[in-house]
N, C-alpha and C positions, 0 to 999 in steps of 0.2 A: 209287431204288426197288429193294427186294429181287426178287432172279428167284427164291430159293425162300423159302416163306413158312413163317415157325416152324407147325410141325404141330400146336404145342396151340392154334394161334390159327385154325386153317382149319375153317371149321364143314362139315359133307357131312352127306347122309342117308343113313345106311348100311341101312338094311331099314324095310319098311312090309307094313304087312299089309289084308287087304279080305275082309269075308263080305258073306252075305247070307242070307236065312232066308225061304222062300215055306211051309211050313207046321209047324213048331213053335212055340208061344206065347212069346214073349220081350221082355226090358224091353233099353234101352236099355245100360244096363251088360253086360247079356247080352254082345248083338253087341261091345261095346266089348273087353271081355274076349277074344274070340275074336279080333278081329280086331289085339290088342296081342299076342297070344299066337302069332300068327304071325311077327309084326316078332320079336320075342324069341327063336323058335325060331331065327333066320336069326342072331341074334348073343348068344349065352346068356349071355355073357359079361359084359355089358354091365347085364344085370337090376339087379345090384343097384350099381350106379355110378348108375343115374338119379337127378338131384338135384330134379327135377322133373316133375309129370305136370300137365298144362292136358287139360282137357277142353271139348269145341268144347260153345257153347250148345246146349240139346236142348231140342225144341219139343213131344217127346210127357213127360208128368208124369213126373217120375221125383224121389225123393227130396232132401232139402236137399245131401245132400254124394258128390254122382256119383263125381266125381274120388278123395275117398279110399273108397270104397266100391271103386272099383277100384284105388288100390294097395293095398287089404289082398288082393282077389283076387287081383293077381299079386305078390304076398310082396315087391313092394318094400321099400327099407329104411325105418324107422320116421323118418328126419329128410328122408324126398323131404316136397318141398312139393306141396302139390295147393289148384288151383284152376280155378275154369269161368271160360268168355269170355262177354262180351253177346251180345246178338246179331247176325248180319250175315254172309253167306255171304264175307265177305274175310278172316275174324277167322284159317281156318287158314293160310294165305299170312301174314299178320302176323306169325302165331304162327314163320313158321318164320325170318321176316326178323328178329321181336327175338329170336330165339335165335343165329341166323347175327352179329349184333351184339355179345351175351353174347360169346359166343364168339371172337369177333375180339378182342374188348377182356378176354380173360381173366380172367372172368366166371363162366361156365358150360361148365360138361365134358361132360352130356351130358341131354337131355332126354326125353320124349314126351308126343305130340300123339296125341289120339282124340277121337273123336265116333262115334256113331251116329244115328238114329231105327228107332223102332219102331211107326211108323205104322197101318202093316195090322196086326199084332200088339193094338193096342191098341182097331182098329177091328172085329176077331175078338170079343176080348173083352164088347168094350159089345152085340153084336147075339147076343152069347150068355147076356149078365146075369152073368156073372163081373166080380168086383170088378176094381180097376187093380193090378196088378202097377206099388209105385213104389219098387221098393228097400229098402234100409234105411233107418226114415225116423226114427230115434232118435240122430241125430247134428248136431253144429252146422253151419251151413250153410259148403260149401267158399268163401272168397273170390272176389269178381270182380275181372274182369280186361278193360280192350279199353274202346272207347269205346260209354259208355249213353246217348249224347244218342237221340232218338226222329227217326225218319223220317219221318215228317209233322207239322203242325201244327194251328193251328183251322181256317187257310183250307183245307186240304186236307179236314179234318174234317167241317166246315159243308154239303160237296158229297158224302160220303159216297164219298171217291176216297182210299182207305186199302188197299183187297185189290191185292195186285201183279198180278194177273191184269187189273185195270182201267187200274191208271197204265201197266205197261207197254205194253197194247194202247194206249191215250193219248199216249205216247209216239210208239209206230209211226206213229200217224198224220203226226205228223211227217215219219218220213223218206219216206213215201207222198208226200204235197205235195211235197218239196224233188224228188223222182223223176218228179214228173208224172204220178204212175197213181191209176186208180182204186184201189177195196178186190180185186177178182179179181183184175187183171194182178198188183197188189203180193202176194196171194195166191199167185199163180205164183210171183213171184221168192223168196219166203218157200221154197216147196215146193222152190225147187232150192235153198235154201241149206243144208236142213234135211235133204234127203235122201243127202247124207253122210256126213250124224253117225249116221243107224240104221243105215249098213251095217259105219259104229266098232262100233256098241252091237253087231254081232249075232255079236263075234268077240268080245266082251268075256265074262270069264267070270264076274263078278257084275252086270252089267247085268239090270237087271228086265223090260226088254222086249228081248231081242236077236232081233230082226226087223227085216230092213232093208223099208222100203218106197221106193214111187215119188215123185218128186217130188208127183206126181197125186193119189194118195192121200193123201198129208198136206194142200195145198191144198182139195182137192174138197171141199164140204158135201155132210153124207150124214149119214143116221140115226145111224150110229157117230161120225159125224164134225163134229158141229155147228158151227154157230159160239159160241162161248160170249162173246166180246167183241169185238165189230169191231175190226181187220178178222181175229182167230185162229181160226182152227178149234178144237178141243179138242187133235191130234194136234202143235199149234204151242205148246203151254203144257207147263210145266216139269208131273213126277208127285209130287205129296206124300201115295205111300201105300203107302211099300216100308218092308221092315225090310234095313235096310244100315246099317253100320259102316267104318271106317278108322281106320289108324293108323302113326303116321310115328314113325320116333327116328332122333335129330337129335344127333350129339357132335361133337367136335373130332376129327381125324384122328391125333390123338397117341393120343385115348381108346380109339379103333376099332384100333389098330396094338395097344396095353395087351390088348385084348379079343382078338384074333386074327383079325380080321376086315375090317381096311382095305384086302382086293380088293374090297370090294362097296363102296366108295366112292365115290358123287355129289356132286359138290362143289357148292354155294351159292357163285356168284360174284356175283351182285345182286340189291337190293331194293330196293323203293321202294313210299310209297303216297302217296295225294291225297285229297280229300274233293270234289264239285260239290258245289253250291249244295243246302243239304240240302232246303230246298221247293221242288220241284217245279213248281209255280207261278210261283217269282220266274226259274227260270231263266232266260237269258236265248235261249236257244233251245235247246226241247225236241229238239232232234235231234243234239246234237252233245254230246260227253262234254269239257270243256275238264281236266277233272281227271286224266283219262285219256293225252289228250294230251302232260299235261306231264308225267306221270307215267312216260310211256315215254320220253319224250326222256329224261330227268333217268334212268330205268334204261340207258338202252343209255350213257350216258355215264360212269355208275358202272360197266358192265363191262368199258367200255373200259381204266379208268381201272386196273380191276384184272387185264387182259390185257395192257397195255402197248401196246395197240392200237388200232385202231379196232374196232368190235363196232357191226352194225347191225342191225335185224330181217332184212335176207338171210340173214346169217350163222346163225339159228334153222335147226333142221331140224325140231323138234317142238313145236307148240302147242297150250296145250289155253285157250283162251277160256270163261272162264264164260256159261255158255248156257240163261237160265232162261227165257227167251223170246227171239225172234227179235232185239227191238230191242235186249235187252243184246248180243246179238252185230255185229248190226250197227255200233253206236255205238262199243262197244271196236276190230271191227276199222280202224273209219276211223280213229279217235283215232291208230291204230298206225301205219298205212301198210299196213294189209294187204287185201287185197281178196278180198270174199267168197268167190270162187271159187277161192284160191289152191291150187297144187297140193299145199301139205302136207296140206295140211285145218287143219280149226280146232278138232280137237277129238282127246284121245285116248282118250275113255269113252265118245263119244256122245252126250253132255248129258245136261241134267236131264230134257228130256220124252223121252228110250229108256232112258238107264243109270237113270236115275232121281234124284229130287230130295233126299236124306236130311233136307230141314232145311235149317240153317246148315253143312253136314261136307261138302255136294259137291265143296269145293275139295281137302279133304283124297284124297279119293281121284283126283283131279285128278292132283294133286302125287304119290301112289303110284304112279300108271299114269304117269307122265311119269319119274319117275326111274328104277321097275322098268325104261322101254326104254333108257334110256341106260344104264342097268348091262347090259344085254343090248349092247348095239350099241357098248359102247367108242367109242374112237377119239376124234377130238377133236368130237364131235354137242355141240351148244347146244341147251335145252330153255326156251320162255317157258309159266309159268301165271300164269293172273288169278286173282282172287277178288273177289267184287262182294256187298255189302252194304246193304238196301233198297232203293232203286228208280234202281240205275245212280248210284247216291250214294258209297261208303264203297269205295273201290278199294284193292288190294293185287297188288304185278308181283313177278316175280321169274324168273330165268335161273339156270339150273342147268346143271353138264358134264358130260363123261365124263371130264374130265380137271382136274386143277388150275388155278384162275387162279394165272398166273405173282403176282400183289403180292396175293393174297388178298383176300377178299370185302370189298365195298363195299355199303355203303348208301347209296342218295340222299336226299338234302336237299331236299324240295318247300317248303321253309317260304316266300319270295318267291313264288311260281306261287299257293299254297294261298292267301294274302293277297289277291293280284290277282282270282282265283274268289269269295272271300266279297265282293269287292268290287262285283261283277258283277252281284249279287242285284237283281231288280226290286223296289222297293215293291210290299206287294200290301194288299187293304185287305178285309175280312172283309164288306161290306155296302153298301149307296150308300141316300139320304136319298129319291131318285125317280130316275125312271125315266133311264136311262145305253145308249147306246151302247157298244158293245164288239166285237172282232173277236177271232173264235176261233183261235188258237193251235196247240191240239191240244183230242184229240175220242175219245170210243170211245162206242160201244152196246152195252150188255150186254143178252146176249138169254137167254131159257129158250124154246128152238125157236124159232119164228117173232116170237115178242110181246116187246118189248122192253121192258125192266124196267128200266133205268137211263140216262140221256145223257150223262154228264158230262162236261163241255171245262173248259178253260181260257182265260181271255179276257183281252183286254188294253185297258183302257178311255181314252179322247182321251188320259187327261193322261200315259200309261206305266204307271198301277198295274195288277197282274195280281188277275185274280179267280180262283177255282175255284165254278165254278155246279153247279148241279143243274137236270135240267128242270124246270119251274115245277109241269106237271101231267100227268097221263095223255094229255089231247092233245100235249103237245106231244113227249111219248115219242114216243109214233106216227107222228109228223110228222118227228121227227127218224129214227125207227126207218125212214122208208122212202128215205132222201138216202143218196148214201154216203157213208161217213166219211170219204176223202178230202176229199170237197169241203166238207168241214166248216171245214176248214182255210182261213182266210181271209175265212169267213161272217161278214156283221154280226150279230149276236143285241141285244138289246133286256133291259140288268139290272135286275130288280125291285125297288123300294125292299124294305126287310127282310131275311130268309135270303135268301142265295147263292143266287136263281135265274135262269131265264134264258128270254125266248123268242125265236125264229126273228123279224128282222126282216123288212120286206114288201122285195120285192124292186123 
């Protein structure tokens, strides 16, 4: 095993850049631009060596060809490749582990990663009647890149359990059962887990909301603070309605030494991703991330591997966990080994619901603010981020230094783990012929104030096949609207012949 590792094969991120924009009008490329132009300023050198620019999926409209739309703004050279990713908040973690790979394998010299949204920007516009700011839209579409398979399916469909703010709270319900609490105590533990991350957000200096609050005030229901899906307040859900940007460049450390710039170098010592069971439904228990799990075994062994060492989650001193609601944090930190309350924190932006949600790009600035502190703090500090795409589906890990791994970056191998997961899948079955017993799973209430407007669970009927229901009718909203969701968990419900629905069996 070499102890020093050839320099054009060592992938690092050497500069990233982060805006944000609360009142000029701007498209997506906008912020992108800004915030590539920063990472550039930190290494000028390097501009025109990039052999490639990926741009993270963008959720507000923006023209067929983002990515070269923005290297003609930043005068990269005429033969960088440019292409966008799918979608799925893991895609920029991916983005930096197949680069970190390139790059080992003598591949690839130097790249960048961006993404933005422009959300509010675009939510200005429409309640002003100004057209959409979408780019330039007279060019062929940039290539895709990442995986397009979809996050749900018909049985998720049928039940109208498609918005992440549903499946997630859904989810939660989950680890509420396995905990034993109702929807308030679980509330309480939520409010302290979360009141951490806004007192990150309120030192952050592109964070959209940097205001720390009480555990209390995030928990509490209150006119400001509803509940919008049992059992979340609104202050527990991710914000998709900021204009923010990021951006990462990513070369070899031979590239960065060429450029004059290799003291600002964070080395990429591991990656790894995994995929759970992509329905939701088949899973075989909502409450636990098994993709995650092996995901992080299989990374802390790949940095071992390229430390010479053993390398554990102790050894992290900085984590930023993808935080789009409670239950992605919880699931990830158990999967790890980490425990909620751990004295690092779990976060180094503050999440998606204080720093703010961009989209698919949160991991990107994730990854900015997690390496920006190890270039700050030297010495030999380990840094873990996540990236999470769909609904605790589509994961991406990676461990970053201050220092060189001694045998250079590794990737993990999940392919044996990823097999055993798709294996795992429940039958589920879109309908039943009459009437069917079933036992609810997981559960949430989607409410507008008080009046509940949605029930949907997921049920699991005699013979193991999983369903995704919908209440039957407005009674049985209400009915369900006034139980808690907790106790949802484990309820007999009674499935209708026809569409996926469901009603409360007698007790």
């Amino acid at each position: 095993m070499p102890t020093t590792p050839d320099p054009e094969r060592l992938p690092v991120v050497i500069a990233s850049g982060q805006t944000l924009e609360r009142h000029a009008l701007v498209n997506p490329v906008d912020l992108m631009e800004r915030a590539a132009s920063v990472a550039l300023g930190d290494a000028p050198d390097l501009r025109h060596r990039i052999q490639r620019l990926t741009v993270v999926n963008v959720l507000t409209k923006v023209g067929p060809a983002p990515a070269a739309e923005l290297a003609d703004r930043l005068g990269l050279g005429p033969d960088t490749v440019t292409e966008v990713t799918t979608v799925g908040g893991n895609t920029p973690q991916w983005l930096v582990n197949r680069a970190a790979s390139e790059i080992a394998a003598g591949s690839l010299r130097a790249t960048l990663v961006a993404g933005a949204e422009a959300i509010r920007s675009s939510r200005a516009r429409r309640s002003e009647g100004l057209p959409r700011d979408l780019g330039a839209a007279d060019r062929p579409p940039d290539p895709l890149v990442g995986d397009a398979l979809p996050g749900f399916g018909a049985v998720e469909a049928g039940a109208d359990l498609i918005a992440p703010l549903h499946v997630y709270a859904l989810l939660e319900s989950a680890v509420a059962a396995r905990a034993g609490r109702d929807a308030a105590a679980h509330r309480r533990v939520m409010g302290a887990l979360l009141a951490p991350f806004t007192r990150v957000a309120a030192t952050h200096p592109c964070a959209w909301f940097p205001e720390a609050r009480t555990a209390d005030e995030i928990a509490t229901p209150a006119p400001d603070n509803r509940i919008v899906a049992e059992p979340y307040t609104k202050r527990m859900a991710a914000f998709l309605g900021s204009d923010q940007g990021a951006a990462l460049l990513v070369c070899s450390l031979a590239e960065a030494r060429r450029a004059g710039v290799a003291d600002r170098a964070v080395f990429i010592w591991a990656g790894c991703e995994a995929t759970d069971v992509r329905s939701v439904t088949a899973r075989p228990d909502l409450g636990r991330s098994p993709a995650v799990a092996a995901a992080g075994r299989i990374l802390f062994a790949a940095a071992s591997e390229a430390a010479g060492r053993a390398v554990t989650i102790d050894d992290v001193e900085l984590v930023d966990l993808y935080s789009c609601f409670p239950s992605a944090v919880e699931l990830t930190a158990d999967a790890l080994g980490l425990a909620t309350d751990d004295h690092r924190g779990l976060t180094v932006t503050g999440g998606l619901p204080y720093f703010g949600g961009p989209g698919n790009n949160y991991a990107t600035h994730g990854i900015a603010t997690l390496t920006d502190r190890l270039r700050s703090a030297g010495g030999g500090r380990l840094g873990l981020a996540t990236g999470l795409g769909w609904f605790v589906t589509k994961h991406a890990l990676g461990i970053y230094g201050a220092t060189p791994p001694p045998a250079g970056f590794r990737r993990g191998d999940t392919g044996a783990d990823q097999s055993r997961i798709d294996a795992s899948a429940r039958a589920t079955v879109l309908g039943v012929d009459h009437r069917a017993p079933a036992t609810v799973v997981g559960a949430t209430v989607v409410r507008d104030g008080a009046a509940a407007t949605a029930a949907p669970v997921v049920a699991e009927l005699a013979d193991g096949r999983r369903m995704a229901l919908a209440a039957a009718d407005d009674g049985v909203r209400a009915a369900v609207g006034e139980l808690d969701v907790a106790s949802l968990v484990g309820r007999s419900v009674v499935v209708e012949p026809g569409p996926a629905r469901y009603r409360l069996a007698e007790r």
